[in-house]
N, C-alpha and C positions, 0 to 999 in steps of 0.2 A: 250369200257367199260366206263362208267359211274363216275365222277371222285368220289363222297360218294362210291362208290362201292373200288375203287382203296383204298383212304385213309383209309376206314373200315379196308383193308386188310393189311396195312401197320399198322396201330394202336392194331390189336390183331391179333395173331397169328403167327406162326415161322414165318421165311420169310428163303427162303432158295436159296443160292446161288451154282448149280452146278458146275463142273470143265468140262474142255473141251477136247473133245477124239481127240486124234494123234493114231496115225496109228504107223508101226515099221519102218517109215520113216520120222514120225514128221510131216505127213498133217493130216488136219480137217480129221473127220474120222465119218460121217452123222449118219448110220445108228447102233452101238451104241447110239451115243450121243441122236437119238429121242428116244430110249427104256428105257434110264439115265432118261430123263426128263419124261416118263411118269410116272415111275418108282416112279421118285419125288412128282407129285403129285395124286399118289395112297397111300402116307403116311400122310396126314392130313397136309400140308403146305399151308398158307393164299397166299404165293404171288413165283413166280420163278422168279430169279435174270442172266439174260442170259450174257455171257461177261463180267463179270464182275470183280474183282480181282484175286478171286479163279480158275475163267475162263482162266484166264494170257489174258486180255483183250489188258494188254502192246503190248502183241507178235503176236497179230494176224492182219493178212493182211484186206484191205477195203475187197476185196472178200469174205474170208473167214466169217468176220462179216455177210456181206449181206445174205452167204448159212445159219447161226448161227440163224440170229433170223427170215426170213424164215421158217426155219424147228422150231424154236419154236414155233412160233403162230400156224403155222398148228396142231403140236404136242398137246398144250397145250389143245389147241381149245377153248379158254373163258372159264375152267373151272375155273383157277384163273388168275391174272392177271400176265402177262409179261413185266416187266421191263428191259429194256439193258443200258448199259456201254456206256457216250462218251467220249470223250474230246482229249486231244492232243494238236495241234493249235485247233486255233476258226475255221478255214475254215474248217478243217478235223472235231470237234465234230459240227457244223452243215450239213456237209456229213453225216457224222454217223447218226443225227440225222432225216435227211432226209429220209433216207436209211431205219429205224426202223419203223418210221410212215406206210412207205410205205407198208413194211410186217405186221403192226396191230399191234404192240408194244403198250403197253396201258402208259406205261410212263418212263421215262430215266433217269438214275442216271450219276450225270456230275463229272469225277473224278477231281482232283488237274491238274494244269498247270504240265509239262513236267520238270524236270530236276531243273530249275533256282529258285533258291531265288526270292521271290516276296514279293513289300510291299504291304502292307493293298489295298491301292486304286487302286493298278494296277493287286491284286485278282477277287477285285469287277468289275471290269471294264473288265476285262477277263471273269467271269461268268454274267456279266450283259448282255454285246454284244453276247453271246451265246446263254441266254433264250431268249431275243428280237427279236432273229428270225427264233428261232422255236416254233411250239404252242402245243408238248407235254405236259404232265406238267412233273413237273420235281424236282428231289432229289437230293440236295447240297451233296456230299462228305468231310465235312469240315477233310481234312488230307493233312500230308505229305507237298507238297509245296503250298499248295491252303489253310490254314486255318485261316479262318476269325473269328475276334472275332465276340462278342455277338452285339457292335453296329453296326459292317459292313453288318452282318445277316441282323439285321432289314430293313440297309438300302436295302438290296438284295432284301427282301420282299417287301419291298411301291417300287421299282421299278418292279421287275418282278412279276406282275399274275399271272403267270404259274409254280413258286416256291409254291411248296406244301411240299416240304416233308427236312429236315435233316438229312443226317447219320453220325453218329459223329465218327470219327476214331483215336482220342485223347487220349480217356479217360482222360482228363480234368474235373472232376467233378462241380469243381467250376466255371471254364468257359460255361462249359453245363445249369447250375440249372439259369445261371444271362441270357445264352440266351431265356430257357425256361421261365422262368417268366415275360421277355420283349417284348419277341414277341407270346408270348400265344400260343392260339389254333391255330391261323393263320396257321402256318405247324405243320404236322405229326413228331415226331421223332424217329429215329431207334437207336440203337446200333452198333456199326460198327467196333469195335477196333477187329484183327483180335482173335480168340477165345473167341467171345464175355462173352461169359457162364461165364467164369472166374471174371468180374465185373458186370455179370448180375444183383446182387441184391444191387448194389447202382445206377444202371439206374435206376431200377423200382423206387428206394426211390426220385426221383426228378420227375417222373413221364415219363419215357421212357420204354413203355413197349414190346417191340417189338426190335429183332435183331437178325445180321445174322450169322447165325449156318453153318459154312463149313463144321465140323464135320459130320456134318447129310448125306455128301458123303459117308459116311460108318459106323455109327452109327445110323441110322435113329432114330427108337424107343428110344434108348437114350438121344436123343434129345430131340423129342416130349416130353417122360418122365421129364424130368431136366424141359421144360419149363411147362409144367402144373402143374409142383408142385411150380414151382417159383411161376408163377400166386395164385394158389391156398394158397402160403403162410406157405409151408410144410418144414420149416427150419432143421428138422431134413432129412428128405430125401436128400434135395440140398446140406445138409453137408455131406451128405455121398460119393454122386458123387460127388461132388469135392474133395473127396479127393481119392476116386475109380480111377477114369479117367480124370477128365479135369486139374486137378494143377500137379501129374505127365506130363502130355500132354504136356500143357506149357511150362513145366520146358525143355522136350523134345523139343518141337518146337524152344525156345531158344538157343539152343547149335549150330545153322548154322544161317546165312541169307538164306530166300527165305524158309525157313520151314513151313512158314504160308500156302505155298502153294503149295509145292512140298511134306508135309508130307502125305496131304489133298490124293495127286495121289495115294501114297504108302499103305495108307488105304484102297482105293476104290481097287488097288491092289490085296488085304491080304483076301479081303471078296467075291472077284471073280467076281468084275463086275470093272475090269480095263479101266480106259482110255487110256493108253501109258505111258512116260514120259512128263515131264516138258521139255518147250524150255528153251537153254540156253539164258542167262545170270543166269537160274536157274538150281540146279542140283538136280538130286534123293537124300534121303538118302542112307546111307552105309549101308552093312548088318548088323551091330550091331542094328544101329536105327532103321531097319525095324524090327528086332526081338524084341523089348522092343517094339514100337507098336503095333504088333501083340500079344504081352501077353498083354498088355492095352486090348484089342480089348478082348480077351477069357475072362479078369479077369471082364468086364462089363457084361458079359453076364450069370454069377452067382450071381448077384445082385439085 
């Protein structure tokens, strides 16, 4: 795909990041997961995020990955584009990387280094020797133990070519508006802090228009909704669901670790298109919090 094509898609429109199907023994589990993704974009999504956070991209085996985005380019088939998850060590995200190209991935989001405190030059220096050699192009994850400020970006940028895109997992608003004004149009930027909807509309205000909706694993139309009125500039609607669904949600998602992305399962659960469980080092919710979701979930749907 085309990389005006790729960035069109990243610059307007959801972007939507699936979750990954286990079985009732915790392996990959194929043939849901391609009916998930078509699933996905038979609901008006610019771009599909395979492996990726919400994917639990941490937990899964090289294999696995390889069967992952495989069955998504087949799946997808260029209707939009497919982006996967690397990183880890550098030897492992230019494997991964490898590995994606291979299956027709149109371009890679490179998460944070693993585990360690990292300074500034030894972030850069970690994603610099990763884009260097591979020739996807590719989307900074600034989070977690990988986050570069605004002049390490740029310098990311005048080194690697194949840097197109940021997704910001901060919400640093002020660190965000000094990178976007420095380093301009150069990259695309996303939204990325996990329920993004929640600070959707001071992205838009610095000019980040575009971000990733996990929710839409089980809300779909909600979504799409929330973001076309954002776009559209419909503050009355956006105050309502946020206060419908997404800041309750939050407030929910909050009360554990790992809710960002194990609530994500329990949803897709409640509405009958399950994927399994979450791997450990993550847990399900408890039955209370699956039931407070699940009234979230009915009480959208009279709105």
């Amino acid at each position: 795909m085309e990389l005006k094509t790729i960035k069109a898609a990243l610059e307007n429109g959801l972007l939507s990041f699936p979750v990954t199907d286990f079985d009732e023994k915790g392996a990959f589990n194929p043939d849901p997961y391609a009916a998930r993704l078509d699933w996905f974009v038979s609901h008006d999504v610019s771009s599909v995020f395979v492996a990726g956070g919400t994917g639990e991209f941490f937990s899964l085996s090289f294999n696995e990955y390889k069967d992952i985005v495989n069955l998504a380019c087949n799946t997808v088939n260029q209707r939009v584009p497919v982006i996967a998850s690397i990183g880890r060590s550098i030897v492992e995200a230019i494997d991964f990387a490898k590995t994606a190209e291979k299956a027709g991935v149109d371009a890679l989001l490179l998460f944070p280094p693993y585990l360690t405190e990292c300074p500034q030059e030894g972030i850069f220096e970690y994603a610099k020797t990763i884009l260097n050699n591979i020739s996807l192009p590719v989307i900074y994850y600034n989070r977690g133990n990988g986050i570069l400020s605004a002049q390490y970006i740029r310098k990311l940028t005048d080194h690697c070519p194949n840097l197109v895109g940021l997704k910001d997992g901060t919400g640093n608003m002020q660190e965000l508006n000094d990178t976007i004004k420095s380093v301009g149009d150069r990259l695309s930027y996303i939204g990325g802090v996990p329920t993004a909807e929640i600070i959707a509309e001071a992205y838009v205000s610095v000019g980040v228009n575009t971000y990733s909706s996990a929710v839409f694993n089980f809300v779909p139309e909600l979504a799409n909704r929330f973001y076309k009125n954002l776009r559209s500039g419909n503050k009355d609607i956006i105050r309502e669901l946020l206060l419908a669904f997404y800041i309750p949600f939050v407030r929910l998602r909050n009360k554990n670790q790992g809710y960002a992305v194990s609530l994500i399962k329990a949803g897709a659960k409640i509405i009958g298109k399950s994927a399994g469980n979450v791997r450990p080092p993550l847990t399900m919710p408890g039955a209370q919090d699956e039931e407070t979701l699940r009234q979230l979930i009915e009480a959208v749907k009279r709105i």
